[in-house]
mmJSON file of the N, C-alpha and C atoms, coordinates in Angstrom:
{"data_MODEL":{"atom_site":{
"group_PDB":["ATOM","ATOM","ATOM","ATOM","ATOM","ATOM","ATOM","ATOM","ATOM","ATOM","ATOM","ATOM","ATOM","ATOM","ATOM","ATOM","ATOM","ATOM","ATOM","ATOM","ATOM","ATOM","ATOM","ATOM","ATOM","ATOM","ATOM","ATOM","ATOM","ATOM","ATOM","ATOM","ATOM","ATOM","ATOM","ATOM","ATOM","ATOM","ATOM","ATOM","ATOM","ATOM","ATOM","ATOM","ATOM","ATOM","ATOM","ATOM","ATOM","ATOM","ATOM","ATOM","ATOM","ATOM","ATOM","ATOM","ATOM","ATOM","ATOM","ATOM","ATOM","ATOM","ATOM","ATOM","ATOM","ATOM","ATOM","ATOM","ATOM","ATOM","ATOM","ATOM","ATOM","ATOM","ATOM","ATOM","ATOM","ATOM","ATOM","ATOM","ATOM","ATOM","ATOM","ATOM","ATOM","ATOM","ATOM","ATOM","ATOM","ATOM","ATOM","ATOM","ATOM","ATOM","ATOM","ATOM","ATOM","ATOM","ATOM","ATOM","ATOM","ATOM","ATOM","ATOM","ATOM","ATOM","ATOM","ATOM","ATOM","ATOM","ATOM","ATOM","ATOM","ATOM","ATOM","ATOM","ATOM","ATOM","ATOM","ATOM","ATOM","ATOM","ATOM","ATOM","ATOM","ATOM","ATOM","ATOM","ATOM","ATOM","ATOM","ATOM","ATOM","ATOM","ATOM","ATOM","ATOM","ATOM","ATOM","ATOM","ATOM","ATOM","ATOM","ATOM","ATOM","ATOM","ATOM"],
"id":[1,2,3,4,5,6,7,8,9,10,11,12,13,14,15,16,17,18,19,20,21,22,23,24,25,26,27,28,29,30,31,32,33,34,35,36,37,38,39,40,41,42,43,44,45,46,47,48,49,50,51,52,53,54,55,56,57,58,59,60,61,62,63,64,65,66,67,68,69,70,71,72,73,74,75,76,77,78,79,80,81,82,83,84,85,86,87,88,89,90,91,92,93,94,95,96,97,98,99,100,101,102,103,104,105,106,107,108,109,110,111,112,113,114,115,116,117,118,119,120,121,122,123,124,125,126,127,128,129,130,131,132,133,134,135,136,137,138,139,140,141,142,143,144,145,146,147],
"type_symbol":["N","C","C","N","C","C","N","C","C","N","C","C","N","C","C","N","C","C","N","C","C","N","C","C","N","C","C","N","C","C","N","C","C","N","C","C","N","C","C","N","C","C","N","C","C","N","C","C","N","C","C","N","C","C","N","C","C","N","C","C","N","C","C","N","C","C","N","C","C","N","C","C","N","C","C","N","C","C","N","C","C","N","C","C","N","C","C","N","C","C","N","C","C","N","C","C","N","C","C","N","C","C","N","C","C","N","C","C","N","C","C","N","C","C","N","C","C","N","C","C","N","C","C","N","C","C","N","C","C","N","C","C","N","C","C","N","C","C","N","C","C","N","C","C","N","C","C"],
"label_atom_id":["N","CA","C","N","CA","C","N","CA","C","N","CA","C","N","CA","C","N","CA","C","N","CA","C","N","CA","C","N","CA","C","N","CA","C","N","CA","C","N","CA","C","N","CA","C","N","CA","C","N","CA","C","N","CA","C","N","CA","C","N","CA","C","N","CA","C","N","CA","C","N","CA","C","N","CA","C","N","CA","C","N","CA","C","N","CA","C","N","CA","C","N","CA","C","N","CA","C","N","CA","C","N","CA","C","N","CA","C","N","CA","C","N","CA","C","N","CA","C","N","CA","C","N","CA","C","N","CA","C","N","CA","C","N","CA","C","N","CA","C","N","CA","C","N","CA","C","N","CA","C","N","CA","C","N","CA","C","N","CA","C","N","CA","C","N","CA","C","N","CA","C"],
"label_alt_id":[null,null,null,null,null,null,null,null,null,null,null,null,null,null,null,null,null,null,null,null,null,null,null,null,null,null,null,null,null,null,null,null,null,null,null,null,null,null,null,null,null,null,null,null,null,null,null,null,null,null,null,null,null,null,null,null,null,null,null,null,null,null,null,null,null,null,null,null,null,null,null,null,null,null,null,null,null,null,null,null,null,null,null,null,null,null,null,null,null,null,null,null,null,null,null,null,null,null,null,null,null,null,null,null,null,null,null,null,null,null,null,null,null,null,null,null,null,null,null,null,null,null,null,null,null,null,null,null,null,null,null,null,null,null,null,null,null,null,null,null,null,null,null,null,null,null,null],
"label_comp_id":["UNK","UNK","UNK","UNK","UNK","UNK","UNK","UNK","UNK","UNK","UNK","UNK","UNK","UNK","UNK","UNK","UNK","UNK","UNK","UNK","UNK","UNK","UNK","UNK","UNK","UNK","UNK","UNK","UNK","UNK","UNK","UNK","UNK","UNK","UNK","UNK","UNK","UNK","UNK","UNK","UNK","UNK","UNK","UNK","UNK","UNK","UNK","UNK","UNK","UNK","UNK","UNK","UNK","UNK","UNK","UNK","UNK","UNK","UNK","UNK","UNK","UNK","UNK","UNK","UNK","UNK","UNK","UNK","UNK","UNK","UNK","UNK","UNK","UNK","UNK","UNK","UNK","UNK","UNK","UNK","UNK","UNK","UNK","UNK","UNK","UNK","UNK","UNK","UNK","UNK","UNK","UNK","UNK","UNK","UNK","UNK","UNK","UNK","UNK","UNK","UNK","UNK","UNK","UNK","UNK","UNK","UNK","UNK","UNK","UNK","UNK","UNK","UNK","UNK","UNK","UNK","UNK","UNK","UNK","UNK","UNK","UNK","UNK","UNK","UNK","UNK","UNK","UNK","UNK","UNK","UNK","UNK","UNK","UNK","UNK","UNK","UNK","UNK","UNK","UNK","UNK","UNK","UNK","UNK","UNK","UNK","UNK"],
"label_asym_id":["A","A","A","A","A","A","A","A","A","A","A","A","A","A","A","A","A","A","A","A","A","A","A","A","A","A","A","A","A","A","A","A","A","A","A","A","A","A","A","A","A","A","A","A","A","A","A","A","A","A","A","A","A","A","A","A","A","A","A","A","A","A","A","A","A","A","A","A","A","A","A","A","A","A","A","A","A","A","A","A","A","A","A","A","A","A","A","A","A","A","A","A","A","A","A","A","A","A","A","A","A","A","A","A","A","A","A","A","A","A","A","A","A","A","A","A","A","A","A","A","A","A","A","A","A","A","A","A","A","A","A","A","A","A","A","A","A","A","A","A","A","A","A","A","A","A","A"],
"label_entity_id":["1","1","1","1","1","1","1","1","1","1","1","1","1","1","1","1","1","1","1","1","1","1","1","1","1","1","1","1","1","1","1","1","1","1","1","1","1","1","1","1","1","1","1","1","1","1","1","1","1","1","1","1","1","1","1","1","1","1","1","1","1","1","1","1","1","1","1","1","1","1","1","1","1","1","1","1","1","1","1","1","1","1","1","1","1","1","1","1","1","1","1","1","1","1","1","1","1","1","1","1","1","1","1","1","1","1","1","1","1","1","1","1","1","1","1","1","1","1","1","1","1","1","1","1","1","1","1","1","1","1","1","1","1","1","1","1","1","1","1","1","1","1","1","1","1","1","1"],
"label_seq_id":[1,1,1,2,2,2,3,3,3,4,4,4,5,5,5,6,6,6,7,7,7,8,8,8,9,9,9,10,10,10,11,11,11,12,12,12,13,13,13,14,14,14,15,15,15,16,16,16,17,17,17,18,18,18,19,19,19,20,20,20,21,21,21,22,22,22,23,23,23,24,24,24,25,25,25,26,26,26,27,27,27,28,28,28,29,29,29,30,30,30,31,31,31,32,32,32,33,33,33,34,34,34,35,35,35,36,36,36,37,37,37,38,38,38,39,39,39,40,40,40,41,41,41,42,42,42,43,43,43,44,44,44,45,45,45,46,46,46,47,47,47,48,48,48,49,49,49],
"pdbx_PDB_ins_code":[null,null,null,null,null,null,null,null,null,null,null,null,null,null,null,null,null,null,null,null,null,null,null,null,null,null,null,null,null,null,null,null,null,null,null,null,null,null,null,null,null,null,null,null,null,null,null,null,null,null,null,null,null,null,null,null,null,null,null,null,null,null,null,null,null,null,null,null,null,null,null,null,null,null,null,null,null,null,null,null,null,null,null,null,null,null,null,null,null,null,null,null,null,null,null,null,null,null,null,null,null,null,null,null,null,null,null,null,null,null,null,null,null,null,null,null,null,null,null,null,null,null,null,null,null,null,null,null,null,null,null,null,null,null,null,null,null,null,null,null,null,null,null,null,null,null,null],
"Cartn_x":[0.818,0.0,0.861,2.039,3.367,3.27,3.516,3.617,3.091,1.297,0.218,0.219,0.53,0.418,1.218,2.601,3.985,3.768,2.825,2.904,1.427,0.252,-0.29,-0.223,0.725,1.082,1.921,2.808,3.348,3.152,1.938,1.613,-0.147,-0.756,-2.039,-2.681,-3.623,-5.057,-5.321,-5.257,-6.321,-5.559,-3.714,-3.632,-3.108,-3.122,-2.983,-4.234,-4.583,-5.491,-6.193,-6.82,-7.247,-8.575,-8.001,-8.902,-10.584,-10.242,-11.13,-12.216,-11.775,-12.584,-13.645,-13.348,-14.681,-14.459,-15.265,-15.311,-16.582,-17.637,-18.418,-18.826,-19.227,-19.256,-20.66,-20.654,-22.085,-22.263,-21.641,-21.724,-21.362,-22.257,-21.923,-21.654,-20.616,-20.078,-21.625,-21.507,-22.243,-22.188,-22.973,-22.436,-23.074,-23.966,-24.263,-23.763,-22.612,-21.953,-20.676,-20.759,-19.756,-19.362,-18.255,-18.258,-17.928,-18.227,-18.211,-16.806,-16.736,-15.725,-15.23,-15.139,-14.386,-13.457,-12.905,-11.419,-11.577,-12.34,-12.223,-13.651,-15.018,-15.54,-15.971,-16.743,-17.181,-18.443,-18.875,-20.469,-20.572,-19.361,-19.395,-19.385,-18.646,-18.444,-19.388,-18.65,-20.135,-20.486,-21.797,-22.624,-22.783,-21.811,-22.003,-23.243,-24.079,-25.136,-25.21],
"Cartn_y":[-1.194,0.0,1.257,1.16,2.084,2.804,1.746,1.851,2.769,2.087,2.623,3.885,4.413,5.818,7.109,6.148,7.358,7.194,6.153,6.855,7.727,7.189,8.191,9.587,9.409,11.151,12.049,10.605,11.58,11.842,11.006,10.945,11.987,11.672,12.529,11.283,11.313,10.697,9.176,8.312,7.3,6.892,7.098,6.586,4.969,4.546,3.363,2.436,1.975,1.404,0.06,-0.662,-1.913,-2.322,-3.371,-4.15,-4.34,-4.654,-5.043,-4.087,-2.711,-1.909,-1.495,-1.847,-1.885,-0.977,-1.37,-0.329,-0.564,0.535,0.499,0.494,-0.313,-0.374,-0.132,0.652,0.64,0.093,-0.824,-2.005,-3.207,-4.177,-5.439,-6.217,-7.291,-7.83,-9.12,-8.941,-9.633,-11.123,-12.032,-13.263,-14.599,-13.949,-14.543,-15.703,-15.167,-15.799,-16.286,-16.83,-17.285,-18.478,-19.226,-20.337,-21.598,-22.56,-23.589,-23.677,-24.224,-24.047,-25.778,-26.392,-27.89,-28.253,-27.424,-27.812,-27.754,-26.644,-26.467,-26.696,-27.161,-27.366,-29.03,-29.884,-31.433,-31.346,-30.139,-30.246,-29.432,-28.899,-28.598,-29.463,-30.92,-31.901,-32.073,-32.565,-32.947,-34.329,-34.736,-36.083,-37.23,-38.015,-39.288,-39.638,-40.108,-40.873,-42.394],
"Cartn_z":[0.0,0.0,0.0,0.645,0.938,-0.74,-1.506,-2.945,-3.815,-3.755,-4.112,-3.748,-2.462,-1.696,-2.406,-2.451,-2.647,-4.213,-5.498,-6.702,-7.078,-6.085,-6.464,-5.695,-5.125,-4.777,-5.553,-6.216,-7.628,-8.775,-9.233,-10.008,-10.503,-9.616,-8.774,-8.571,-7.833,-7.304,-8.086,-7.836,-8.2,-9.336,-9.658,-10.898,-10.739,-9.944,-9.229,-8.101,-8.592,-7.829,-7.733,-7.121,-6.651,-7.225,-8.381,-9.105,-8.345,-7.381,-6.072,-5.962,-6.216,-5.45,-6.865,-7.588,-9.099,-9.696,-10.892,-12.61,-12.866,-13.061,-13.277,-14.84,-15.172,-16.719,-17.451,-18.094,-18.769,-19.609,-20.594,-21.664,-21.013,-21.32,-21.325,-22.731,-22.39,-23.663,-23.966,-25.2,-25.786,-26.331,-25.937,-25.644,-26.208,-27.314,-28.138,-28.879,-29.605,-30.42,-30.236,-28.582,-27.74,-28.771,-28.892,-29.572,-28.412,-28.492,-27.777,-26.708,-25.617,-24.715,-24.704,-26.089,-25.933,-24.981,-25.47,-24.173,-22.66,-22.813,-21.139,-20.228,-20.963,-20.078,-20.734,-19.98,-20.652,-20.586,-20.329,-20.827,-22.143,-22.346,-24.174,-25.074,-24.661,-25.53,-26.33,-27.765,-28.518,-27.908,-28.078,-27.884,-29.024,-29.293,-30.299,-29.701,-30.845,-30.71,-31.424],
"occupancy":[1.0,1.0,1.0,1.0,1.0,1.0,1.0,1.0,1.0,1.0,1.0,1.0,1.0,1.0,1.0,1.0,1.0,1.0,1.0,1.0,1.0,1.0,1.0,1.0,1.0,1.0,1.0,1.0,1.0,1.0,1.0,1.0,1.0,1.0,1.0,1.0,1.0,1.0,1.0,1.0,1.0,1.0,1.0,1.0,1.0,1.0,1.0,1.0,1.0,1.0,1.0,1.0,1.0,1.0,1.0,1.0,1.0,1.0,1.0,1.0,1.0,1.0,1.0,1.0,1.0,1.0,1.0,1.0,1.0,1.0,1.0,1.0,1.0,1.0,1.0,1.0,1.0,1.0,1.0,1.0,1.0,1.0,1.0,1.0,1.0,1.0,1.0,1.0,1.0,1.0,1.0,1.0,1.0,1.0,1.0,1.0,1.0,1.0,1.0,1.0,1.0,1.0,1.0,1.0,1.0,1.0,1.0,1.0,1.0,1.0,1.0,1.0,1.0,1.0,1.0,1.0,1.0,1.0,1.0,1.0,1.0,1.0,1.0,1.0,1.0,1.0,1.0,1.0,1.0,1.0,1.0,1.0,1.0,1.0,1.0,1.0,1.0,1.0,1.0,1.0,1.0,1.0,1.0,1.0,1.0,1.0,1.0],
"B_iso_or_equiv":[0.0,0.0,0.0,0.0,0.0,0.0,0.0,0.0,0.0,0.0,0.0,0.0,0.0,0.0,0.0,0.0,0.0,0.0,0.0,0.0,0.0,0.0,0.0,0.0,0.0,0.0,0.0,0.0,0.0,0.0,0.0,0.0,0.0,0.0,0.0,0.0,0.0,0.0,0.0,0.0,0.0,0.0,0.0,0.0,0.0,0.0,0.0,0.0,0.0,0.0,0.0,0.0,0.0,0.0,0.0,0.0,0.0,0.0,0.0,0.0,0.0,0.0,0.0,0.0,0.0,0.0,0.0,0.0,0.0,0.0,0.0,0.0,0.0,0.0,0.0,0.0,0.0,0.0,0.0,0.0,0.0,0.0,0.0,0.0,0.0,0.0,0.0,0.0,0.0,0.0,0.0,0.0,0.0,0.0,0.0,0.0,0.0,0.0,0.0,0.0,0.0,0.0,0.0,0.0,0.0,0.0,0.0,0.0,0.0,0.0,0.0,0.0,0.0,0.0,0.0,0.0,0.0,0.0,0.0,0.0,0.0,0.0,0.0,0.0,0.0,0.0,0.0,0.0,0.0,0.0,0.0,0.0,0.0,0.0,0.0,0.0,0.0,0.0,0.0,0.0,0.0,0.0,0.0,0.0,0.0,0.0,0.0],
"pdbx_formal_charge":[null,null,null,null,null,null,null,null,null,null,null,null,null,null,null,null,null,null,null,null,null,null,null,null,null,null,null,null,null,null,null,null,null,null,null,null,null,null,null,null,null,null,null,null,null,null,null,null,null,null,null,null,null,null,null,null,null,null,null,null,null,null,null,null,null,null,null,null,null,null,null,null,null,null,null,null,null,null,null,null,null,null,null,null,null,null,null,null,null,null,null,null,null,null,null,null,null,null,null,null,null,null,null,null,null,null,null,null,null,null,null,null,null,null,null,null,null,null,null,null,null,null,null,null,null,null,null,null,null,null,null,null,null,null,null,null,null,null,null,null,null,null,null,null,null,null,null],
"auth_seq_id":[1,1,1,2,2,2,3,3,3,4,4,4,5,5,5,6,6,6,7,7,7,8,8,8,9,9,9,10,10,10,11,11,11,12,12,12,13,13,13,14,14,14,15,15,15,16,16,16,17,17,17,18,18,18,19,19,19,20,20,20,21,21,21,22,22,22,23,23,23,24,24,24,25,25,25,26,26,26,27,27,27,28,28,28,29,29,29,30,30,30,31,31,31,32,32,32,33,33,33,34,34,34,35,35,35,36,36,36,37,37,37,38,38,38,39,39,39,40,40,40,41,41,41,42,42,42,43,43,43,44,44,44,45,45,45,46,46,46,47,47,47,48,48,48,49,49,49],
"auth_comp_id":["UNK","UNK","UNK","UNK","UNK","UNK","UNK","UNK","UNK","UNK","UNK","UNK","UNK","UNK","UNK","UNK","UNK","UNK","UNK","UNK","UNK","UNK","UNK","UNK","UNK","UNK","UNK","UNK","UNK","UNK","UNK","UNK","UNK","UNK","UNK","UNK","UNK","UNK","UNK","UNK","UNK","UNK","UNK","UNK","UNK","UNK","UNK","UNK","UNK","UNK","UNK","UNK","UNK","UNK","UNK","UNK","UNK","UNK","UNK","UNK","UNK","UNK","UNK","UNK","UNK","UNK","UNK","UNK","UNK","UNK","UNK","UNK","UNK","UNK","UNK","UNK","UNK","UNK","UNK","UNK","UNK","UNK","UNK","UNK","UNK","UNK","UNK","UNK","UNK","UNK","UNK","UNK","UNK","UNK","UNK","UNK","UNK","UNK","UNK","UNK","UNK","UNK","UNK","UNK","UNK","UNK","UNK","UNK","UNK","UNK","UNK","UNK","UNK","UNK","UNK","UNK","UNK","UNK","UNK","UNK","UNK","UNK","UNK","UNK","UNK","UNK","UNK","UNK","UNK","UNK","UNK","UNK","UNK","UNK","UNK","UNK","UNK","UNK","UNK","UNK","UNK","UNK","UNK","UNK","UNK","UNK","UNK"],
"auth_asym_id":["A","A","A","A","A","A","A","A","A","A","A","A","A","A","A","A","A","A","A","A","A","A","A","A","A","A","A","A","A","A","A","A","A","A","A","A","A","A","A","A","A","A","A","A","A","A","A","A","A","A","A","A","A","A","A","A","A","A","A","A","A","A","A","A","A","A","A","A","A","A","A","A","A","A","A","A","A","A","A","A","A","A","A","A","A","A","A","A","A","A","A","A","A","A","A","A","A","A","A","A","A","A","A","A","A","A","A","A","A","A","A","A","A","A","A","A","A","A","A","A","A","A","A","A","A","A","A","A","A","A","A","A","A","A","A","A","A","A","A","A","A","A","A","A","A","A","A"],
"auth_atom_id":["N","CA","C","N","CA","C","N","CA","C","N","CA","C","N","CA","C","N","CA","C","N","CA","C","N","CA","C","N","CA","C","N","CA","C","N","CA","C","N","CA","C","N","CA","C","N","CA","C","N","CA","C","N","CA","C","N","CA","C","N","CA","C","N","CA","C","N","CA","C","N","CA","C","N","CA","C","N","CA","C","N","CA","C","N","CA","C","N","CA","C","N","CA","C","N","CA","C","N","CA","C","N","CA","C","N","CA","C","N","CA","C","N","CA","C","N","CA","C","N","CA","C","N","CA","C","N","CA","C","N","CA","C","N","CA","C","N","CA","C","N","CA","C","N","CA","C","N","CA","C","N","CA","C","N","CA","C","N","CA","C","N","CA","C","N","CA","C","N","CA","C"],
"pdbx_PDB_model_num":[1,1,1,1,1,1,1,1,1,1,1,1,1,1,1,1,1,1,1,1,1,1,1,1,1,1,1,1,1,1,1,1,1,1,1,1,1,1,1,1,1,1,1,1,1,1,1,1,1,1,1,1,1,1,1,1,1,1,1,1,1,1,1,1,1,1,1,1,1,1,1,1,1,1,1,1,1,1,1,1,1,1,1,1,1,1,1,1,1,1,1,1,1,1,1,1,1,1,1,1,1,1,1,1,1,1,1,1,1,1,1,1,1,1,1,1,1,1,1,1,1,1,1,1,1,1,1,1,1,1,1,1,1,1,1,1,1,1,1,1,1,1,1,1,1,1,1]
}}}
């Protein structure tokens, strides 16, 4: 925090700061045309029949 303190004092206000504490976003990503997650999840797998 030592860190955070002594660069935004040299830098000005808030140019350093904690993921944590939020970004308020007014767009959300659109997720439509997600494409399948094979690899990483097994309920993406396709289904032989």
């Amino acid at each position: 925090m030592n860190l955070m303190d002594s660069q935004n004092t040299k830098f000005g206000a808030e140019t350093i700061g904690l993921t944590a504490a939020g970004i308020d976003r007014e767009w959300k990503m659109k997720q439509d045309f997600l494409s399948p997650k094979y690899t990483t999840n097994w309920n993406d797998l396709p289904k032989a029949k």
